[in-house]
N, C-alpha and C positions, 0 to 999 in steps of 0.2 A: 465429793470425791471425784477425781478427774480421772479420766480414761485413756490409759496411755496404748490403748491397740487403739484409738480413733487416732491419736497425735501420729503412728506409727504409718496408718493409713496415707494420711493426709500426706505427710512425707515425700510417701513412695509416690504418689499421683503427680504433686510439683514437681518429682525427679523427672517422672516419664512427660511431662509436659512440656519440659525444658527441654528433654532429648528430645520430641516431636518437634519442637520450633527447631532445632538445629539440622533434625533429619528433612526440615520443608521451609525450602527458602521464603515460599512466599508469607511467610509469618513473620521474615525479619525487613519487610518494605520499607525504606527508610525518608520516600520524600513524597511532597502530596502529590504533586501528577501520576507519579508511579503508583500510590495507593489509590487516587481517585480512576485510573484508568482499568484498576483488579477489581473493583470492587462494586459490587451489585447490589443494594439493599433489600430484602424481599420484605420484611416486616420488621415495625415497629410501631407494638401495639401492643393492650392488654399484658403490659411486663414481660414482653416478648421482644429479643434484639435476632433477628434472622438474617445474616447478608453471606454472598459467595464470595469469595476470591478463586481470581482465576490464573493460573499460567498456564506454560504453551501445553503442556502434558496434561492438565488433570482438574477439575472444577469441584472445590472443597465449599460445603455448605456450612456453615457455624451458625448453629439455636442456642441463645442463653433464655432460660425461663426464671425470671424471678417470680414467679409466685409460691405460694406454698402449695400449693395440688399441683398434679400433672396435666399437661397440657400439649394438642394435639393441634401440630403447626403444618400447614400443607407444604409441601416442598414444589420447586418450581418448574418442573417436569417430570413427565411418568417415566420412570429410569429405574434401574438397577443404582442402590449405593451401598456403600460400605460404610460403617460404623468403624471407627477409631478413636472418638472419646466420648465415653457416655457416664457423667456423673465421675463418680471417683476411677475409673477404670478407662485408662489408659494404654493403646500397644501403638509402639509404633514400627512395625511389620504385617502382622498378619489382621486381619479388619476383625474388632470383637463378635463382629455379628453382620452378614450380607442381607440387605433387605430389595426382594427382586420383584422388580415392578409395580414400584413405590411412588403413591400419589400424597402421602403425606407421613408424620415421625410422630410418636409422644415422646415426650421428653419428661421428665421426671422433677418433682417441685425442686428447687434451687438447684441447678443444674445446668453445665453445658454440653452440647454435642457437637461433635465434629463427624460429617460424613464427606465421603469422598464420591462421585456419580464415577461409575465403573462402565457407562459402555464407550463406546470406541473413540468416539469424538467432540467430548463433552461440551469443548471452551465453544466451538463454533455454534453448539443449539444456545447455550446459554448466555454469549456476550452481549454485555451491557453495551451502548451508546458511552460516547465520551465524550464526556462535558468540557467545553474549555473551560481553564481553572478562573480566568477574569470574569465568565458568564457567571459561574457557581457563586463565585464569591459578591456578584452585586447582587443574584439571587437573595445570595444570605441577608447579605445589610438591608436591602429591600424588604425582607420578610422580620427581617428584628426591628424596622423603623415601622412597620405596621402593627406589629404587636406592641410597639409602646404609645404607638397613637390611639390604638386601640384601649390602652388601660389607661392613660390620659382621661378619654374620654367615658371610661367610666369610673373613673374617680372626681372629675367636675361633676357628673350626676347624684353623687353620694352629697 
């Protein structure tokens, strides 16, 4: 038997999620320089995807945890943040929950969170380095030509 206050839930969450992307441009980035230039990866690790985006005002951290427990992800300076999506619970006004002088988040099994760092001048403590997009990308091909030489050679050893 299916539970139609979960369906009812879930709903309401993808509505307020849609209105969060519309109410924060930096979620509708639309080309790679522009996104590789916001974006800062902190973790990806143990089912854990962690990265900020930044613009000129405001430095937004986003934790997805897939695992099935809760899991306690350090954040990437000791700051004041605001909570704005935690799990089903979504505002996009007033922050669900302020956490002041936060060295790290739990997050809750399957689960994403979006905080916002609330003191005065976030983008400049926490901007990434900007990669040129042709460096990046031979990075990439260079590191996917090693991982097949890599299994190459351990499959002639089989």
């Amino acid at each position: 038997r299916y539970c139609w206050q979960h369906l009812k839930e879930r709903e309401k969450m993808v509505k307020d999620l849609i209105q969060f992307r519309e109410d924060h441009p930096i979620f509708r980035l639309n080309d790679y320089i522009d996104i590789n230039s916001r974006t800062n990866i902190l973790e990806t690790s143990d089912r854990i995807i962690a990265y900020q985006l930044l613009d000129q005002k405001q430095t937004y951290t986003i934790i997805f945890n897939a695992n099935e427990q809760e899991k306690t992800v350090v954040l990437p300076m000791k700051t004041d943040y605001q909570i704005f999506v935690d799990g089903l619970f979504v505002s996009n006004q007033t922050p669900l929950e302020t956490l002041t002088g936060a060295e790290s988040v739990t997050v809750n099994p399957l689960t994403a969170m979006v905080l916002v760092n609330a003191s005065e001048n976030p983008v400049e403590a926490t901007k990434p380095p900007v990669l040129n997009p042709w460096l990046t990308t031979i990075l990439v091909v260079v590191g996917i030509g090693l991982v097949y030489v890599g299994y190459k050679i351990i499959k002639r050893k089989k």
